[in-house]
C-alpha positions as CSV (number, residue, x, y, z in Angstrom):
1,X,-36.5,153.0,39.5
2,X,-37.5,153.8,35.6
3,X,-34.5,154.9,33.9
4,X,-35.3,156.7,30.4
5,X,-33.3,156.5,27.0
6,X,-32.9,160.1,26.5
7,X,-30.1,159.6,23.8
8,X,-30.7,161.8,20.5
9,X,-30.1,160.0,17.1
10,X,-29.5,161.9,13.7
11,X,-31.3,161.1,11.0
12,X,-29.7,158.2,8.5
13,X,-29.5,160.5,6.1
14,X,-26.7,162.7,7.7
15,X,-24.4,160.0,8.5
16,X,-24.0,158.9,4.5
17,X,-20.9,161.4,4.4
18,X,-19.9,163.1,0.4
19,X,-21.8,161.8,-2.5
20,X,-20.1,160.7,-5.8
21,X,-20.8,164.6,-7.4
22,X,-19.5,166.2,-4.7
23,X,-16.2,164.1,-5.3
24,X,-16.5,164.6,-9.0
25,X,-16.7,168.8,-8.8
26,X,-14.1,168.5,-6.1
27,X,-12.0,166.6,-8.4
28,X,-12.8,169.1,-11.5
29,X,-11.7,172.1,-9.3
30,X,-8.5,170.6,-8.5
31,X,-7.8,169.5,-11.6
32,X,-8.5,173.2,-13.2
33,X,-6.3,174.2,-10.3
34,X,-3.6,171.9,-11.7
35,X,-3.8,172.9,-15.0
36,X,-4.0,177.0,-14.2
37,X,-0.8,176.2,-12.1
38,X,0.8,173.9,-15.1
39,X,0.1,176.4,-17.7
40,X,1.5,179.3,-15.5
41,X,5.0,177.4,-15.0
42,X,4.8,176.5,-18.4
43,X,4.8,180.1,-19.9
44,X,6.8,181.2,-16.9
45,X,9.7,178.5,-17.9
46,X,9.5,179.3,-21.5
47,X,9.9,183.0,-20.9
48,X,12.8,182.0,-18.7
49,X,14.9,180.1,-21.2
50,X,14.1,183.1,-23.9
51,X,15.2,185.8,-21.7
52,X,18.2,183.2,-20.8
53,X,18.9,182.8,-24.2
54,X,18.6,186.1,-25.1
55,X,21.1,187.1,-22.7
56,X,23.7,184.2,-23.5
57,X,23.4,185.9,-27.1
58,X,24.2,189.3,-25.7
59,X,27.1,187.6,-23.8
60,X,28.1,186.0,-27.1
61,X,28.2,188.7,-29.2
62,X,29.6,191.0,-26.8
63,X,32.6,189.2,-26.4
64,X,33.1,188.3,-30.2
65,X,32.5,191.7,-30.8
66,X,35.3,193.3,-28.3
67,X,37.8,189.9,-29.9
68,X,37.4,191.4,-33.0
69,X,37.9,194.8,-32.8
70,X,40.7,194.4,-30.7
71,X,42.4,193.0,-33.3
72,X,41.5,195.2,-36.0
73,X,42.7,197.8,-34.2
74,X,45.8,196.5,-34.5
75,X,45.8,195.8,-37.9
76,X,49.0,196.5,-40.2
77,X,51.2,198.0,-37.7
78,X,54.8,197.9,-38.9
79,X,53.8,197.1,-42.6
80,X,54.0,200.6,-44.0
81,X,55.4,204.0,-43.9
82,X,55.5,207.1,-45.0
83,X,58.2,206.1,-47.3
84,X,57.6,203.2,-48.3
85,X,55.2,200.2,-47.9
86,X,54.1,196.3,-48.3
87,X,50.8,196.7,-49.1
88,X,49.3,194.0,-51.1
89,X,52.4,192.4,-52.3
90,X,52.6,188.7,-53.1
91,X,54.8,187.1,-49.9
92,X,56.9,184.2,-49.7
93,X,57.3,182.5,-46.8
94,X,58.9,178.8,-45.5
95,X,58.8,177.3,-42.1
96,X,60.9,174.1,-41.4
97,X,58.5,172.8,-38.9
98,X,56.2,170.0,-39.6
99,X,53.1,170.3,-41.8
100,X,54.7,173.9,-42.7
101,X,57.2,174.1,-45.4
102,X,56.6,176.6,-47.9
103,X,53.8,178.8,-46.1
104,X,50.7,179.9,-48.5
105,X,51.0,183.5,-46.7
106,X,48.2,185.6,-48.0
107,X,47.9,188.9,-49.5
108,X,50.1,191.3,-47.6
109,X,47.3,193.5,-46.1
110,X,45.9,195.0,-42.9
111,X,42.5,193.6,-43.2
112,X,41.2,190.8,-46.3
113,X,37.3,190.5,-47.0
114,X,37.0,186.9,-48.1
115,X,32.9,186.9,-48.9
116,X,31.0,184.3,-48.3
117,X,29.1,182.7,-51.4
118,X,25.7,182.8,-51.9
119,X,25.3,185.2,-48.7
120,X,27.6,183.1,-46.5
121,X,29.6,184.4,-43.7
122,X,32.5,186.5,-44.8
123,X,35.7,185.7,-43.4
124,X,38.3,188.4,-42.6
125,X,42.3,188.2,-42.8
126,X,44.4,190.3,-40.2
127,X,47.9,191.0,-40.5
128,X,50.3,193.4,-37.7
129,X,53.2,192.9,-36.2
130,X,54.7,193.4,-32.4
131,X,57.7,195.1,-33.0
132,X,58.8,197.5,-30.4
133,X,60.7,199.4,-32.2
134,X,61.1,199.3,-35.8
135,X,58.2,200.9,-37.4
136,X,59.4,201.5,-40.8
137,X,60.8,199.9,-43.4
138,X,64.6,200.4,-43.8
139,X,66.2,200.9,-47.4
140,X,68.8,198.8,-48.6
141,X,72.3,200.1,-49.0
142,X,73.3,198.0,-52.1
143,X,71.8,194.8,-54.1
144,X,71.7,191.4,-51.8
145,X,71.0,187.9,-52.9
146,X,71.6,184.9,-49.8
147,X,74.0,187.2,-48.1
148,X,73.2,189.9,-45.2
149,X,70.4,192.5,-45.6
150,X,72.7,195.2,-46.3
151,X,70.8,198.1,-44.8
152,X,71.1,202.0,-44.7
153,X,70.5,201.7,-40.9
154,X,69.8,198.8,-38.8
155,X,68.4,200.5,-35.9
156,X,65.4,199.4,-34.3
157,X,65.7,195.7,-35.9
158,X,66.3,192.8,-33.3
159,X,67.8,189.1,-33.4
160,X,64.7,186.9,-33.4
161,X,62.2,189.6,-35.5
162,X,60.6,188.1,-38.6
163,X,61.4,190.5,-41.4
164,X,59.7,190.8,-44.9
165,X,62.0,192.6,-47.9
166,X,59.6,194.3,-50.4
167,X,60.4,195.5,-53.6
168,X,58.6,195.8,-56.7
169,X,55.2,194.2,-55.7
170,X,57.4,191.2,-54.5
171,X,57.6,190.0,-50.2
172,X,59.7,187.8,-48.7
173,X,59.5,186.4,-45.1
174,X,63.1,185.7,-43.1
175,X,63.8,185.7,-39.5
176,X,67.2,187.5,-38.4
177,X,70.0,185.7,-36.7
178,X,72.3,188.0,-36.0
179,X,74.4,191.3,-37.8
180,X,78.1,190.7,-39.3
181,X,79.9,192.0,-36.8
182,X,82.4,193.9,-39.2
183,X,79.1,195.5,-40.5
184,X,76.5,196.0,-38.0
185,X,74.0,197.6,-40.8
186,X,74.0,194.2,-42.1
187,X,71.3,191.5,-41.3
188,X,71.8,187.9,-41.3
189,X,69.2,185.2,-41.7
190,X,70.9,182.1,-41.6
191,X,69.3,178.8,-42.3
192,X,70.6,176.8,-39.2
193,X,70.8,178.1,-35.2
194,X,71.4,180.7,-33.5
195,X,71.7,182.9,-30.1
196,X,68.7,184.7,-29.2
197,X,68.3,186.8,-26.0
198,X,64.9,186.8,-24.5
199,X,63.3,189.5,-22.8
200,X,65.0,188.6,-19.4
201,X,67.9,188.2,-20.8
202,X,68.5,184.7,-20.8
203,X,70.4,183.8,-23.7
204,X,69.0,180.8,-25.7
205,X,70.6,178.6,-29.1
206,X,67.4,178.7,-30.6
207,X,66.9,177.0,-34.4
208,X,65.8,179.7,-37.2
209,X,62.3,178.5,-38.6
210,X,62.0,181.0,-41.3
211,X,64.9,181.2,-42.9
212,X,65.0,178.6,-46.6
213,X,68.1,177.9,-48.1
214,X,66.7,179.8,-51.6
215,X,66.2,183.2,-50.2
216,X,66.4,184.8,-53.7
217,X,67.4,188.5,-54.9
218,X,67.4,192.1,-53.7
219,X,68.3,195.7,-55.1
220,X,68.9,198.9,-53.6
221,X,65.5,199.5,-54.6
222,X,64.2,197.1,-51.6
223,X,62.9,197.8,-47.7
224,X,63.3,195.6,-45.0
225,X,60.2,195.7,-42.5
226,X,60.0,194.2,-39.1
227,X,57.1,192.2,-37.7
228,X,58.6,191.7,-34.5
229,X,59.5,188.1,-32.8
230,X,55.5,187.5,-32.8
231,X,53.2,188.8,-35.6
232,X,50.2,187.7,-35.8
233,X,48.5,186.5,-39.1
234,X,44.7,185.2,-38.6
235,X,41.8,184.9,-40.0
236,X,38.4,184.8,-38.3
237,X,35.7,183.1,-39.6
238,X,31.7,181.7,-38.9
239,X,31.8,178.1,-38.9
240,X,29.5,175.8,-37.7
241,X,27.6,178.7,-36.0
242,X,30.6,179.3,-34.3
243,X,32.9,182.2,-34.5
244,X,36.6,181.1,-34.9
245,X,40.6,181.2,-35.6
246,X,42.9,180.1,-37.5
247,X,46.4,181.0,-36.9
248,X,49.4,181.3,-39.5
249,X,51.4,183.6,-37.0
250,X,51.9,182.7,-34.2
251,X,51.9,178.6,-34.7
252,X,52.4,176.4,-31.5
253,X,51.3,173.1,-33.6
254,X,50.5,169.7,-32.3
255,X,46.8,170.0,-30.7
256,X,46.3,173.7,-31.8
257,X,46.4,172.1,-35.2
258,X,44.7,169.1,-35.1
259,X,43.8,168.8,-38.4
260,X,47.5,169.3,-39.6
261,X,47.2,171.9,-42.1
262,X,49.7,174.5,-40.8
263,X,47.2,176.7,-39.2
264,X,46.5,176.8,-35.2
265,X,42.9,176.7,-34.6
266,X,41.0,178.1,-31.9
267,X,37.0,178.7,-31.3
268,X,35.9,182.3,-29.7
269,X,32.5,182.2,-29.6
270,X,29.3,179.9,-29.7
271,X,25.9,180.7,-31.5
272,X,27.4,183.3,-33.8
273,X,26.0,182.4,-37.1
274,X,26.8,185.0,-39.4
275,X,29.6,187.4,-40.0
276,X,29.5,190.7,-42.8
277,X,32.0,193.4,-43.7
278,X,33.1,196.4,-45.4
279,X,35.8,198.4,-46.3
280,X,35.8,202.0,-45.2
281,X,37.3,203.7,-48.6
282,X,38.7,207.3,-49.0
283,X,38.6,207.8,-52.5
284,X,39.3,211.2,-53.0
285,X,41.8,211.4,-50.8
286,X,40.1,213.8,-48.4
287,X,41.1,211.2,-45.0
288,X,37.4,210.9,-44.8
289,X,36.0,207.6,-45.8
290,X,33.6,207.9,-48.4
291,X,32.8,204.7,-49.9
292,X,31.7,201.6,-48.5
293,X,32.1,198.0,-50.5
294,X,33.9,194.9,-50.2
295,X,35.6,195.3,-53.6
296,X,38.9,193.7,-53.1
297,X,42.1,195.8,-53.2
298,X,44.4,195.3,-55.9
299,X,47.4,197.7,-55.9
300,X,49.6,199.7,-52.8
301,X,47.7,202.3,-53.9
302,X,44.5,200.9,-53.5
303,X,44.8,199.5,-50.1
304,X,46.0,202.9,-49.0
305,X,42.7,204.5,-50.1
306,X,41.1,201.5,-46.9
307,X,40.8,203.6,-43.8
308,X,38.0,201.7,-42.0
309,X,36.5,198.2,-41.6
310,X,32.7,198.4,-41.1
311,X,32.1,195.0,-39.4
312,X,28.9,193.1,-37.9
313,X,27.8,189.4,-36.3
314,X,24.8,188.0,-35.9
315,X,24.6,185.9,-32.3
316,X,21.6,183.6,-31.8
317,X,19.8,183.0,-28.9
318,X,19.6,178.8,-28.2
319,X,15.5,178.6,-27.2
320,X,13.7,177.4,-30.3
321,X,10.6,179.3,-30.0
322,X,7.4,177.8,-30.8
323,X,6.0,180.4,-33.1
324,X,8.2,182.8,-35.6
325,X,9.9,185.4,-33.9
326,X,12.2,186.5,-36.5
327,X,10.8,188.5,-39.4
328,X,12.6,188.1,-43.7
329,X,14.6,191.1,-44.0
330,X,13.7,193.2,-46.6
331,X,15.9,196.0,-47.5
332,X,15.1,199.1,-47.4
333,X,11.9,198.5,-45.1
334,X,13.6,196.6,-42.5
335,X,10.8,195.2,-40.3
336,X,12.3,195.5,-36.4
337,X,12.6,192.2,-35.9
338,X,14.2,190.9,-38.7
339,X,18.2,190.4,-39.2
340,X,20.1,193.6,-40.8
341,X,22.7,195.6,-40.7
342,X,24.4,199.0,-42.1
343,X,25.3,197.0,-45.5
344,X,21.8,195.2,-46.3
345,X,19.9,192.2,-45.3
346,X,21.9,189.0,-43.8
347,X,20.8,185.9,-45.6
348,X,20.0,183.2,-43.1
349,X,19.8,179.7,-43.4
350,X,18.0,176.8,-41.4
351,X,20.0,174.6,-38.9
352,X,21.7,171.2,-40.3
353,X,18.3,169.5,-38.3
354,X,15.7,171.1,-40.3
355,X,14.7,173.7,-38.0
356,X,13.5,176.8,-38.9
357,X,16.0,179.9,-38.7
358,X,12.2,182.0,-37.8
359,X,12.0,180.6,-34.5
360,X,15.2,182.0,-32.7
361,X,15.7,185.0,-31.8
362,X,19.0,187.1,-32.6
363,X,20.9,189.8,-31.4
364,X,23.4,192.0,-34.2
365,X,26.2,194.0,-33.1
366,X,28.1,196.2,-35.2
367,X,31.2,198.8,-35.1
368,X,33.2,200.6,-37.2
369,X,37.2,200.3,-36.7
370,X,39.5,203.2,-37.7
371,X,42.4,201.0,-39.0
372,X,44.7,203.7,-37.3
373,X,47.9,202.4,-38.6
374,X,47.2,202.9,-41.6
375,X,46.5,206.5,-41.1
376,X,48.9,207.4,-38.7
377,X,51.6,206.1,-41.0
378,X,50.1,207.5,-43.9
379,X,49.1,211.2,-42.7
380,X,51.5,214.0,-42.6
């Protein structure tokens, strides 16, 4: 029997498999593929850190912003009357504590514009107290020198409130420690202890910080005002493109101060790099501000014509763009991306590292704060 090979074969040709092009365009498409793909995440990522870093400038500014005005809004409660006020007087104060002593308290004001040279940050001084109950300043009944504050009335004044006499231009800081007992209008501010009752009740020998041993001369011409047991005295400022504090009132010390100069300090916000101001001033006496400048306040009179602090930061966004994204501002044509405000052009400056201020982006917020103390204890 003949058996017959009926088996098929495929030509050579067919069985050599995928020639070196084909590899090669395979290769090319994949590595377009790669680099479509690379380039997409690459633009995707870098719009994902700006819109992040846009957003932790919002954040930023947003809550430096609301610090702020918070306490402006407080500013110079318990400093001024309708009677009588503090305003601008040069204050003396002493504090027995370490790296105190004799305190360089500044101007006796609601709000102090300090501006910044050469376009710098400005830095901004607030002063109120937290008394709860005396909110004017109380006349004296007859001249004093170290003795008790011999007042018309001593209502409203507690043990424990830091007090300021005023008279002629002239402020003093002392901290009561009690009333004579055979003359409760009259307020002592002893140099060593004494017995303070706190809030709950709890009674306390507590040392008197406030009170120097030369606490010099008063006439029935004086007012004793009360700050309360916890006034604050701060002043805010743009350092290191960061917004902070430094605290005269109230001082805790030890690592709040760690550079020992008698000031708590205190950081509020990172990436704000500039800070501007105004006063709001009525100057014809209308109680509608009129004027806007950062002209300093000299006399009572003068600080009582400040009705407003016009205020604004400048928070930057941390992505370092590639290109310039920030415009130079250039007053009064204000291109919409560059950095102004209600009072002009901000002057920027590059980063310590040589980078170039262009290429961030920046968010500005500004208010306007009614200083309402001083019109609420000023108006009829």
């Amino acid at each position: 029997m003949t058996f017959k090979n009926c088996m098929v074969h495929a030509p050579a040709r067919s069985m050599l498999g995928m020639s070196l092009v084909e590899i090669l365009v395979a290769m090319l498409i994949g590595l377009i593929g790669m680099v479509i793909i690379t380039q997409v995440y690459s633009v995707s990522e870098e719009r994902k850190r700006t819109t992040t870093g846009v957003g932790d400038a919002q954040i930023t500014g947003n809550i430096a912003m609301f610090t702020l005005e918070r306490e402006l809004r407080s500013a110079g409660f318990g400093m001024l009357s309708a009677a009588s006020n503090m305003l601008g007087c040069a204050t003396t104060a002493f504090d027995n504590r370490p790296n105190r002593g004799a305190i360089a308290f500044p101007t006796m004001a609601p709000v102090q514009i300090t501006v910044g040279a050469a376009g710098a940050a400005d830095r901004l001084t607030i002063i109120y107290g937290n008394s709860g109950s005396a909110a004017e300043g109380s006349v004296f009944r007859a001249g004093a020198t170290a003795a008790p504050f011999p007042l018309k009335n001593a209502a409203g004044f507690r043990v424990g409130d830091l007090v300021v006499t005023s008279e002629a231009g002239n402020c003093r800081l002392a901290e009561i420690t009690r009333f004579t007992p055979a003359a409760l209008n009259d307020v002592e501010h002893a140099a060593g202890p004494y017995d303070y009752t706190d809030p709950s009740g709890t009674v306390t020998n507590i040392p008197s910080h406030h009170n120097d041993t030369a606490t010099g001369a008063n006439t029935i011409s004086a007012f004793l005002f009360s700050l309360g047991r916890n006034p604050v005295v701060k002043t805010y400022s743009v350092v290191a493109d960061k917004l902070k504090t430094r605290s005269l009132f109230p001082y805790v010390g030890g690592v709040q101060d760690p550079d020992n100069d008698g000031w708590d300090d205190a950081e509020i916000a990172d990436g704000v790099v500039q800070m501007k101001a105004q006063y709001g001033k009525d100057t014809n006496n209308d109680r509608i501000v009129d004027t806007w400048n950062t002209t300093l306040p000299v006399t009572a009179a003068d600080w009582l014509q400040v009705r407003a602090i016009r205020v604004a930061l400048v928070a930057r966004s941390g992505q370092y763009e590639k290109t310039a994204v920030t415009a130079n501002c250039v007053a009064p044509t204000n291109p919409t991306n560059s950095v102004y405000w209600s009072g002009g052009c901000f002057t920027m400056f590059n980063a310590a590292d040589g980078t170039d201020w262009h290429r961030y982006r920046y968010r500005v917020y500004e208010t306007v704060v009614p200083l309402r103390n001083m019109i609420w204890s000023t108006d009829p």
